[in-house]
MIDREN-957103 format. One record per residue (C-alpha): x, y, z. Coordinates in Angstrom, 2 decimals. Example, Ala and Ser with C-alpha at 12.3 -4.5 7.8 and 13.67 -1.06 7.14 Angstrom:
px | py | pz
12.30 | -4.50 | 7.80
13.67 | -1.06 | 7.14
This chain:
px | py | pz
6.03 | 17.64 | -10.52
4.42 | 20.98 | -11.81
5.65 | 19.86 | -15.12
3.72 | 16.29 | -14.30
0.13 | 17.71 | -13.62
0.32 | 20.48 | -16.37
0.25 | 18.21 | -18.75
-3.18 | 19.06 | -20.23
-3.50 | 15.32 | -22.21
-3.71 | 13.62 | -19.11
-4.61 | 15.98 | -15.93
-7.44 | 18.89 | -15.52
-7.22 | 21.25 | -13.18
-10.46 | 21.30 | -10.92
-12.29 | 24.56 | -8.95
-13.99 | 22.44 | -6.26
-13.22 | 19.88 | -4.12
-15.52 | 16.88 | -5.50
-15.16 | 14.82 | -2.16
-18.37 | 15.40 | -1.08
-20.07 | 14.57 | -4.22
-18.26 | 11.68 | -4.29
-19.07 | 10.50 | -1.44
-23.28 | 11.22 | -1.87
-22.62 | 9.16 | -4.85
-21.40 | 6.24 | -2.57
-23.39 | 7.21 | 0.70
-26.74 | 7.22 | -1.97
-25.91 | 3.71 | -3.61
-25.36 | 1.75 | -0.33
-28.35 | 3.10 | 1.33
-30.68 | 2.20 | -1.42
-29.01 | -1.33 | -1.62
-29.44 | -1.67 | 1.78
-33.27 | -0.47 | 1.90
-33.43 | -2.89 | -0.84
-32.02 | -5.89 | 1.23
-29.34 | -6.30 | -1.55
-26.79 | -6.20 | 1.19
-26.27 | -6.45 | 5.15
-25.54 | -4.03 | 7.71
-21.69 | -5.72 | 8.50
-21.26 | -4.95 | 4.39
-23.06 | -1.48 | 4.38
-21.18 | -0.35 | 7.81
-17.64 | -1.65 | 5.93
-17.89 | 0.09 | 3.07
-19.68 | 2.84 | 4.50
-17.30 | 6.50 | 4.39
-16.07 | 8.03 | 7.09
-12.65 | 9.36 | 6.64
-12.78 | 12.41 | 4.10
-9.45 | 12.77 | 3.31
-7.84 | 13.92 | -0.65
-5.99 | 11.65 | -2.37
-2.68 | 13.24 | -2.48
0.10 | 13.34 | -5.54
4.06 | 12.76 | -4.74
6.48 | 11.79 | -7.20
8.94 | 9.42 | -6.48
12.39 | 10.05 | -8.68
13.51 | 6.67 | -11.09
16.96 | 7.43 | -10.68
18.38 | 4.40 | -13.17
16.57 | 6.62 | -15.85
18.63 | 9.53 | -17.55
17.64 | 12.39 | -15.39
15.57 | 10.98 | -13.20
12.41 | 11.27 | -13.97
9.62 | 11.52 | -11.44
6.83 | 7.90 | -11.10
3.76 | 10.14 | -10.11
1.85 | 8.27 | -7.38
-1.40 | 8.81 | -5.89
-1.57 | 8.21 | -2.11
-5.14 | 7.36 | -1.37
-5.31 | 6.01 | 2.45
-8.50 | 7.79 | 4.09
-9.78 | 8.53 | 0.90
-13.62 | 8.27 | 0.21
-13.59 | 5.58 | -1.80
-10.63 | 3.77 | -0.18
-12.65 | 1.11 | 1.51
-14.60 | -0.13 | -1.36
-11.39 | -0.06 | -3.60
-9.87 | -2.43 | -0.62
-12.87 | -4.69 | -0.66
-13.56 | -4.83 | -4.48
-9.76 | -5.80 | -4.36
-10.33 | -8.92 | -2.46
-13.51 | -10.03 | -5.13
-11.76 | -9.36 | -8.13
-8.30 | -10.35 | -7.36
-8.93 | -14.43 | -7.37
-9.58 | -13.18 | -11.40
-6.09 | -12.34 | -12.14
-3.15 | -14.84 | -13.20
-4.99 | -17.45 | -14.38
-3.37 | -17.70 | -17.73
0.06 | -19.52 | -18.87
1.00 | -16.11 | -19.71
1.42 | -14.45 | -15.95
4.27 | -14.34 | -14.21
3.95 | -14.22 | -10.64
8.02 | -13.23 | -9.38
11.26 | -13.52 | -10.51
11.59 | -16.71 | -9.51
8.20 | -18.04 | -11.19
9.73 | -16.76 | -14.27
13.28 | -18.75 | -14.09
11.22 | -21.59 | -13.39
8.97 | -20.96 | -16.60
12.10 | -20.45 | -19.00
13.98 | -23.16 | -17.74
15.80 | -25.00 | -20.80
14.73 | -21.99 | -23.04
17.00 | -21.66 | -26.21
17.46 | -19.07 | -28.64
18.33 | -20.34 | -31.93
19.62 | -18.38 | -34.74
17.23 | -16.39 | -36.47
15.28 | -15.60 | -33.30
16.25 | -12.96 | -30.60
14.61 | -12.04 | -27.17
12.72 | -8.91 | -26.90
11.26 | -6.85 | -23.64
7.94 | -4.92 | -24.14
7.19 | -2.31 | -21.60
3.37 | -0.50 | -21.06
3.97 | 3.47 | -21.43
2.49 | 5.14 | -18.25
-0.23 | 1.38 | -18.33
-2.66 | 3.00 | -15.44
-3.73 | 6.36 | -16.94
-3.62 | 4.74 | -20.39
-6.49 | 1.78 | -19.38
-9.61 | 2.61 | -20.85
-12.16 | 2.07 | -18.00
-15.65 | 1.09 | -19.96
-13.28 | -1.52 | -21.88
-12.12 | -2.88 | -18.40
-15.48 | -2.83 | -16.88
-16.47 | -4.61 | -19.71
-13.80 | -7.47 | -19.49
-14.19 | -7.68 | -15.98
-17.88 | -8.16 | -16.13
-17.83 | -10.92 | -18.02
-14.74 | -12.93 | -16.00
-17.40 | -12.46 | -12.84
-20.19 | -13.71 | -14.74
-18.22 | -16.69 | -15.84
-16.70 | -16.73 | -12.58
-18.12 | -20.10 | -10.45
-16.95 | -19.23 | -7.31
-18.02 | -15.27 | -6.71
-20.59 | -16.25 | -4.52
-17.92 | -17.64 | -1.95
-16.24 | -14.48 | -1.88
-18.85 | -11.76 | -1.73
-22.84 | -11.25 | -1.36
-22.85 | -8.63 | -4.38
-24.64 | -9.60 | -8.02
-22.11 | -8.85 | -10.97
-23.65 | -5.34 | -11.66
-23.53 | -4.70 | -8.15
-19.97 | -4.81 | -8.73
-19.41 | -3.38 | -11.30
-21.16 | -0.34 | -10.13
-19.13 | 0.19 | -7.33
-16.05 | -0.51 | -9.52
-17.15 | 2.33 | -11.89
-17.15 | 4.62 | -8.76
-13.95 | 3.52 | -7.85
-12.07 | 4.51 | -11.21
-13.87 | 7.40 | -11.89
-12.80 | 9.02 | -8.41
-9.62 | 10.33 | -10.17
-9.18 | 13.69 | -8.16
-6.11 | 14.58 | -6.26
-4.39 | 17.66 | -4.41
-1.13 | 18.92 | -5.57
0.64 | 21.87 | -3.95
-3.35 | 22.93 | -2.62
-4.42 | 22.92 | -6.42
-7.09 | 20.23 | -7.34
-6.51 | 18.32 | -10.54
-8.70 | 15.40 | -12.01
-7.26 | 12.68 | -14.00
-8.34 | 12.63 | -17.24
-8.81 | 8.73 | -18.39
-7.53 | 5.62 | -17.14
-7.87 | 4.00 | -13.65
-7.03 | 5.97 | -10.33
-3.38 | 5.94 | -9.84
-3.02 | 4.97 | -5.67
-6.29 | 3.05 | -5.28
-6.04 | -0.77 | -4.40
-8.27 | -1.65 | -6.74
-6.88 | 0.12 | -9.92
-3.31 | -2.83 | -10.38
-5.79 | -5.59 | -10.29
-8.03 | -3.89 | -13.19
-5.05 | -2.95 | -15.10
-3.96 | -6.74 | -14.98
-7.12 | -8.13 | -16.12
-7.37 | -5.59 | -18.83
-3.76 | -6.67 | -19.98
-5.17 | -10.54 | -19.98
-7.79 | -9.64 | -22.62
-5.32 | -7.08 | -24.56
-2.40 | -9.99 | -24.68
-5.09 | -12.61 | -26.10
-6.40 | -9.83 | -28.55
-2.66 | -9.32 | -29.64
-1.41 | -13.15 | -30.02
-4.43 | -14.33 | -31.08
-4.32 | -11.65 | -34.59
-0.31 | -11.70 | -35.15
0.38 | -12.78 | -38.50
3.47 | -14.19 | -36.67
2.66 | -13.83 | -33.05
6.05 | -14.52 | -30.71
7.01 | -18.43 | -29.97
7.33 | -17.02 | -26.44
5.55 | -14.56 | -24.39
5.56 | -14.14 | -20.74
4.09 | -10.47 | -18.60
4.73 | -9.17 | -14.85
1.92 | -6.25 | -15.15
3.59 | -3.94 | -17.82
6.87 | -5.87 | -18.30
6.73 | -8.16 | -21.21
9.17 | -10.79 | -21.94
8.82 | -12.21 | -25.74
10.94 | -14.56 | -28.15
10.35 | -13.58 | -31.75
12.02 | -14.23 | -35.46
14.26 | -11.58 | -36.32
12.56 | -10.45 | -39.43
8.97 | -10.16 | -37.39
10.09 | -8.04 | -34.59
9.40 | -4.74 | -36.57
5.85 | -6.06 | -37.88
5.22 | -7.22 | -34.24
5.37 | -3.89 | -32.76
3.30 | -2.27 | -34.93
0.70 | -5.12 | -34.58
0.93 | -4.41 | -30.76
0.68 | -0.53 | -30.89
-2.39 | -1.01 | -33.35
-4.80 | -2.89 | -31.07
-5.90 | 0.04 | -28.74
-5.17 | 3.70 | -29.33
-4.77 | 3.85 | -25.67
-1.62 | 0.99 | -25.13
1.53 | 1.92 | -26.67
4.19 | -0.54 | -25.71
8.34 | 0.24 | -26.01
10.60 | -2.11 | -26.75
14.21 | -3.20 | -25.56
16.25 | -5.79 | -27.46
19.19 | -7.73 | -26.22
22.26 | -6.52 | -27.14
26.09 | -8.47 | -26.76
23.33 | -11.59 | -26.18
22.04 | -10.31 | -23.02
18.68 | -9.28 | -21.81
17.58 | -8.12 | -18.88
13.71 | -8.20 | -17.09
12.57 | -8.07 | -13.61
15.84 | -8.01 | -11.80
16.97 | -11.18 | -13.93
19.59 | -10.82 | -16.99
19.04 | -13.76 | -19.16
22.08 | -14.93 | -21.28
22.56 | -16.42 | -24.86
25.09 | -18.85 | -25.16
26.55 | -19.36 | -28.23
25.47 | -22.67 | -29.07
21.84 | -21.18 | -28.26
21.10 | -22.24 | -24.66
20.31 | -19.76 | -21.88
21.64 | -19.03 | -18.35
20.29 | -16.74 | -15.71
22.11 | -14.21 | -13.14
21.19 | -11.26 | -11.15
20.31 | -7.78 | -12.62
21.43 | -4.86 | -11.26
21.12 | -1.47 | -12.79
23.74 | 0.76 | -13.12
22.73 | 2.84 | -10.68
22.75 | 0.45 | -8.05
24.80 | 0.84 | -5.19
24.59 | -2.40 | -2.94
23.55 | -0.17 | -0.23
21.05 | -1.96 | 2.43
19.41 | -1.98 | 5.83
22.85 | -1.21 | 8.06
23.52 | -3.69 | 10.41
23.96 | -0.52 | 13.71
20.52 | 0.89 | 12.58
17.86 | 0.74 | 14.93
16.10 | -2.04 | 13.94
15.17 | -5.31 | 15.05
17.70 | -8.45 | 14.41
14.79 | -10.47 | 12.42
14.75 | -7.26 | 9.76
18.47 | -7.51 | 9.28
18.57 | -11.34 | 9.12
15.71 | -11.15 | 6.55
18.37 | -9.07 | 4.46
20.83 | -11.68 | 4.85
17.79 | -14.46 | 3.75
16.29 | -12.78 | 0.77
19.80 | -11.56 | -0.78
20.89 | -15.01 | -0.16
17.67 | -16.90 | -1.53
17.64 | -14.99 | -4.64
20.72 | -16.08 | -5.24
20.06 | -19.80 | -5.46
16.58 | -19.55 | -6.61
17.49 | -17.34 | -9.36
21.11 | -17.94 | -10.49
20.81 | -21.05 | -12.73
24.56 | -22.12 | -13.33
26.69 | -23.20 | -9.54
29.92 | -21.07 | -11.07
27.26 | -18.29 | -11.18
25.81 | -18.60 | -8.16
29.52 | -18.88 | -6.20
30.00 | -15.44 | -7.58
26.80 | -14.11 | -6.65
26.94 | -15.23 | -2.90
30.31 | -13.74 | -2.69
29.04 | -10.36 | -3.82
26.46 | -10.38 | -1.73
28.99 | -11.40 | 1.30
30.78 | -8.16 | 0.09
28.31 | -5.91 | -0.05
27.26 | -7.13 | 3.45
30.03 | -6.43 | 4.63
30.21 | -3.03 | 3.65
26.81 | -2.37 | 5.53
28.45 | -3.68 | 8.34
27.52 | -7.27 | 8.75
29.23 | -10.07 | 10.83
30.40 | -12.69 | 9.40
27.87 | -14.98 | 11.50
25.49 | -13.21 | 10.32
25.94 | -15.21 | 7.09
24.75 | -18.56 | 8.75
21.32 | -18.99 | 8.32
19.70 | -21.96 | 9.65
17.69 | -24.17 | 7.66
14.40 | -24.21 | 8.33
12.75 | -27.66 | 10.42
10.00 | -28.92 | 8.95
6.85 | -27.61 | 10.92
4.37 | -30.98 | 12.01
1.11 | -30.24 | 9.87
-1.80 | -29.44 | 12.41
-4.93 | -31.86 | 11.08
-7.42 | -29.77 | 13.34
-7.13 | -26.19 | 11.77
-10.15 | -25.16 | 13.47
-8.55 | -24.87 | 16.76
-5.52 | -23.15 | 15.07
-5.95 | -19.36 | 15.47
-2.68 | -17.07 | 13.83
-2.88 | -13.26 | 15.57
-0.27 | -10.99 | 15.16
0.70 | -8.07 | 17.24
2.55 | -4.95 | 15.40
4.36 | -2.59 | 17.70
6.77 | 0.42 | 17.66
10.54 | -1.52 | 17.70
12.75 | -0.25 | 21.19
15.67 | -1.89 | 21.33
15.95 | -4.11 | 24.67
12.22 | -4.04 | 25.39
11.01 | -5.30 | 22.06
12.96 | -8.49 | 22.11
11.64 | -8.95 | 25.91
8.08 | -8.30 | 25.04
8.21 | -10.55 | 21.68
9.47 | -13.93 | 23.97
6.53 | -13.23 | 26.18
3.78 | -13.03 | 23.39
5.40 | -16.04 | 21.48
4.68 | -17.96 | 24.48
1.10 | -17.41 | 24.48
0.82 | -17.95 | 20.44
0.65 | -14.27 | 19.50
3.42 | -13.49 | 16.90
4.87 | -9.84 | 16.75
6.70 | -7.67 | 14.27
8.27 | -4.92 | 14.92
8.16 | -1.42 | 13.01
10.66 | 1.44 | 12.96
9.70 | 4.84 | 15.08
10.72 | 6.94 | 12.94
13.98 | 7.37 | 9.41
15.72 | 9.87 | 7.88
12.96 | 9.93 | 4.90
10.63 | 10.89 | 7.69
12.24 | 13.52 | 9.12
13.80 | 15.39 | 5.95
11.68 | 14.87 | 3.34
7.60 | 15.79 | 3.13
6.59 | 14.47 | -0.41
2.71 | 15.19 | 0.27
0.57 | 17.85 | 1.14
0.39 | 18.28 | 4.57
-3.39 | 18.07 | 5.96
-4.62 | 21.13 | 7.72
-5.04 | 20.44 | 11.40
-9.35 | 20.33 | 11.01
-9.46 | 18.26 | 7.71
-7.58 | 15.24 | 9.43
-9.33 | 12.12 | 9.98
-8.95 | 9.41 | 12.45
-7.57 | 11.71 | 15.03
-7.91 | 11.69 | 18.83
-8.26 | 15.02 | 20.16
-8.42 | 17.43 | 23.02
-10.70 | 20.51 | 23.66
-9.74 | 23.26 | 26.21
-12.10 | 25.85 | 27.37
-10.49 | 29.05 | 26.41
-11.40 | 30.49 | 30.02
-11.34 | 27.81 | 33.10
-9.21 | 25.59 | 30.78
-11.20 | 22.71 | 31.32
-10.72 | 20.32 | 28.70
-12.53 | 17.18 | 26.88
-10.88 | 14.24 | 25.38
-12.52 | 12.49 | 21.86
-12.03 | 10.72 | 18.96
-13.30 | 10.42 | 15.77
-13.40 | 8.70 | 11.78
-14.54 | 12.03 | 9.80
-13.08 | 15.21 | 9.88
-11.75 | 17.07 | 13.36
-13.62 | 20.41 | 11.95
-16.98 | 18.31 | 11.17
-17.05 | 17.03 | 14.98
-16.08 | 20.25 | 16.64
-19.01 | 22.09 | 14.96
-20.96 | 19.33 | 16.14
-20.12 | 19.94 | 19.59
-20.61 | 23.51 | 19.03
-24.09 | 23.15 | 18.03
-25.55 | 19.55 | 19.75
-27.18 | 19.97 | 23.31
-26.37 | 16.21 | 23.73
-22.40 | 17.35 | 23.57
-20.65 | 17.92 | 26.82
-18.84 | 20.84 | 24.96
-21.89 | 22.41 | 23.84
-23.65 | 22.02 | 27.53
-20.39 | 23.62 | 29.68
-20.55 | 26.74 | 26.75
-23.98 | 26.97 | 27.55
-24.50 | 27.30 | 31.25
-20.78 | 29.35 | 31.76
-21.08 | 31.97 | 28.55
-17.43 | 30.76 | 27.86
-16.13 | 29.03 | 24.06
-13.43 | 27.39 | 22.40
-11.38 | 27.85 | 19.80
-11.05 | 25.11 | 17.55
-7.32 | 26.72 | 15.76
-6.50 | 25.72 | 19.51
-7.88 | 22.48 | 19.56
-5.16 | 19.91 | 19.89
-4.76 | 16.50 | 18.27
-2.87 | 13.74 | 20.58
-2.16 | 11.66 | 17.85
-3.90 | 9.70 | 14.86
-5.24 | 6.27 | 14.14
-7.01 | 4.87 | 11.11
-8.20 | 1.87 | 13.17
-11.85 | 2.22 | 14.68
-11.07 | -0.04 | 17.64
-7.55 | 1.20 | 18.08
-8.35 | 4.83 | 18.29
-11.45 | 4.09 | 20.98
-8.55 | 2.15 | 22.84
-5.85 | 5.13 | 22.69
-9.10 | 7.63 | 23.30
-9.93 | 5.75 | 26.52
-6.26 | 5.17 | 27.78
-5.56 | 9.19 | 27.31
-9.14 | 9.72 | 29.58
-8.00 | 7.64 | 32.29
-4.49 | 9.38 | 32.27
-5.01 | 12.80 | 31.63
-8.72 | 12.81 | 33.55
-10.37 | 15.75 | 31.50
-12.81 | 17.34 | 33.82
-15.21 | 17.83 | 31.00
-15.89 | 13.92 | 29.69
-19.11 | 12.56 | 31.66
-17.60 | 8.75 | 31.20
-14.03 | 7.24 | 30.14
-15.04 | 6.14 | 26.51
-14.53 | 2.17 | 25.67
-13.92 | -0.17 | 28.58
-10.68 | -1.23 | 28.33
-8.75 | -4.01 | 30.25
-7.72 | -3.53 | 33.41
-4.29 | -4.30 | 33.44
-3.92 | -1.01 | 31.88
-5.52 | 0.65 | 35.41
-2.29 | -0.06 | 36.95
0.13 | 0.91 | 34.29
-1.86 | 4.09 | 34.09
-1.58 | 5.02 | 37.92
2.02 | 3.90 | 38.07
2.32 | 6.56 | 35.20
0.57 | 9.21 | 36.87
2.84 | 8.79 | 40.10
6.14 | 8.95 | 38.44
4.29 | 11.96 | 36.26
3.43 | 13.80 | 39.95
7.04 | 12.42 | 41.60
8.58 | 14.30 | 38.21
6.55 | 17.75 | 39.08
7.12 | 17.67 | 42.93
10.98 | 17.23 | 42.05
10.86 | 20.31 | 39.56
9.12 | 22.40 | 41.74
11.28 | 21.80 | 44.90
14.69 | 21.97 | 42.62
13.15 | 25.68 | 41.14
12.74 | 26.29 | 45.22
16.17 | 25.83 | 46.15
């Protein structure tokens, strides 16, 4: 990693922290559009910046590459600009994949080659982007993606923004290139900003205009070409592959594409290998690198049965969706029964139901789909998810914790008062009263504020007793990105823990929870009236 950012061509270390500048930027643009009336409150309170947090660098290690390198990766959740990178996402994104040349998945692409031949004199060749996101030159990609919206008939149904409008908040977007590694600051040089929603969907459309540029010039452009992002899949003659790849490394200083050729009539892309036959025709298995070890989800882990049938599905449905031959595809199901098996799979597990055909509901508007996430518990989980189905609420399950959790820490950890989206509690450092909150920004930005605003309850009990709080004391209960979510968890934690300083209990909440809460607190006081009368005797 240290070898990663101090390379000087592509990163620059920083002396400041520009998250605050970055965020005036933002903060100044929205407020003028919305004194302007060039967008609504519900927009302007969206995209709006609460959360403060530092993008963060991690690398994550490409181990079917010799000495497994490190794929540097930008996690920007809570970010400044992480909103408006989600939104822009959702405009934009409609743009991308609209030409013969995208490839959506491996099985898209099977379907697209289907019948493809290689006759003599012609070989297949895969092109790969080097490092494509902090290679794309951003006023180029602006550029192309200006002129998709204004071409673009149906912006207006996505979004209340004019083109510029857009692209001004795009420009913000991929020129917040900052991160934290190892508490040093570094600023990406060029390209768009590794982590943020927004940056895959620019690099696509950017690759759309480049891959017209390119085929469009070629004195003998390929009789195939198909791309996945980076991953390019071409046909060319034998005696133009050399002048091909010069043509592509020519267009922009910026792209510079490697090549892989098929060798013993074999090429693989995506996890496909396609196959030359020798009278020319093709055939398509499953890829797997050499490093792979046919290691999956173990069937005693805790998770829920749907996760480990979904194992069973998706090994299964690549299988016959990608496998083209049925000799091919008899060997592939058996490995995959095999590996299975080795994770520690029944063998009933291997019978999956075909799916009944689902009557189509004419009257969509009374059709409403809401799912319910929740922390998986074995024996509870599977009680709770029959009694939501039958009230139409679909849940999923997620683990509680892994092993990657619990031994590894990839990021910077956030001190305790630059978090964001925390719920907290406040104890006086001399009666020990305490006060429960919660809040978007940053833990140290609202303590000061109840250090210094007579409206806060904080700042009134400091006031009339002469007594203060620490805030390296302060504790945070847990943390929630979610606005309505964290009022909910701030008002269940009042009502349980009844902190002597809050003057109401936050959000109104249902009151189902009122009696979940006071059968809590009885087994809580049943618990401490058992301790004290065992430390008695």
């Amino acid at each position: 990693m240290s070898g990663l950012v101090n390379d000087e061509t592509t990163y620059v270390r920083l002396r400041n922290d520009p998250t605050r500048r970055v965020k005036n930027k933002l903060v100044n643009t929205l407020k003028r559009w919305k004194k302007d009336n060039k967008i609504d409150s519900k927009l302007y309170n969206k995209l709006y910046p609460t959360s403060e947090v530092v993008p963060k660098l991690y690398g994550l290690p490409k181990i079917h590459k010799k000495d497994s390198p490190l794929r540097p990766i930008v996690s920007s959740i809570g970010g400044v600009m992480y909103s408006t990178a989600k939104y822009l996402a959702t405009v934009i994104g409609p743009l991308a994949g609209k030409t013969e040349h995208h490839i959506i998945n491996s099985t898209d692409f099977v379907q697209k080659i289907k019948g493809l031949e290689v006759p003599p004199g012609q070989k297949l060749i895969s092109y790969d982007v080097s490092a494509l996101f902090t290679s794309i030159p951003v006023d180029q990609a602006l550029h192309v993606i200006k002129d998709r919206l204004e071409r673009d008939n149906t912006l207006s149904d996505r979004c209340d923004l004019s083109v510029e409008q857009i692209e001004e908040l795009l420009r913000l977007c991929l020129n917040s290139t900052y991160f934290i590694y190892d508490g040093q600051l570094f600023q990406q040089k060029q390209g768009a900003a590794m982590g943020s929603p927004v940056s895959p969907i620019v690099a696509n459309l950017y690759m759309e205009h480049f891959e017209r540029r390119a085929l469009e010039t070629a004195c003998n452009p390929p009789s195939l070409w198909y791309r996945y992002v980076d991953d390019t899949f071409t046909r060319l003659g034998d005696l133009d592959v050399d002048e091909f790849s010069q043509h592509l490394n020519s267009i922009d200083p910026h792209i510079k594409f490697t090549s892989e050729q098929e060798q013993d009539r074999r090429l693989p892309f995506l996890d496909t290998c396609i196959h030359i036959n020798d009278d020319g025709s093709t055939k398509v298995t499953v890829y797997r690198k050499p490093t792979h070890t046919d290691q999956y989800l173990n069937f005693k882990s805790n998770h829920h049965l749907e996760h480990k049938r979904s194992v069973v599905r998706t090994l299964f449905h690549r299988a016959q969706s990608i496998v083209t031959e049925t000799q091919d595809k008899q060997k592939e199901v058996e490995h995959v029964k095999r590996a299975l098996r080795t994770n520690g799979y029944p063998e009933w597990m291997f019978r999956i139901p075909r799916k009944k055909d689902k009557p189509k509901d004419t009257d969509k508007s009374k059709k409403v789909n809401i799912n319910v996430g929740i922390t998986y518990v074995r024996g509870t989980s599977e009680v709770l998810q029959r009694a939501f189905k039958s009230h139409g609420i679909n849940m999923y399950h997620r683990p509680f914790n892994s092993m990657r959790q619990i031994l590894t820490h990839v990021k910077d950890r956030t001190e305790k008062l630059k978090k964001c989206g925390v719920i907290y509690r406040v104890k006086c450092e001399v009666c020990n009263q305490d006060y429960i909150g919660e809040t978007a920004r940053q833990l140290g930005t609202r303590l000061a504020e109840h250090q210094s605003r007579e409206t806060s309850a904080i700042y009134e009990h400091c006031k009339k007793t002469g007594h203060s709080i620490n805030p390296d004391n302060v504790k945070i209960i847990s943390c929630e990105d979610h606005c309505i979510k964290r009022r909910v968890e701030e008002a269940i934690e009042i009502k349980a823990q009844r902190p002597a300083l809050n003057r109401d209990e936050g959000m109104e909440i249902l009151a189902v929870y009122n009696a979940l809460l006071r059968s809590a607190d009885r087994l809580r006081h049943r618990t401490i009236h058992n301790d004290t009368t065992a430390d008695e005797g």
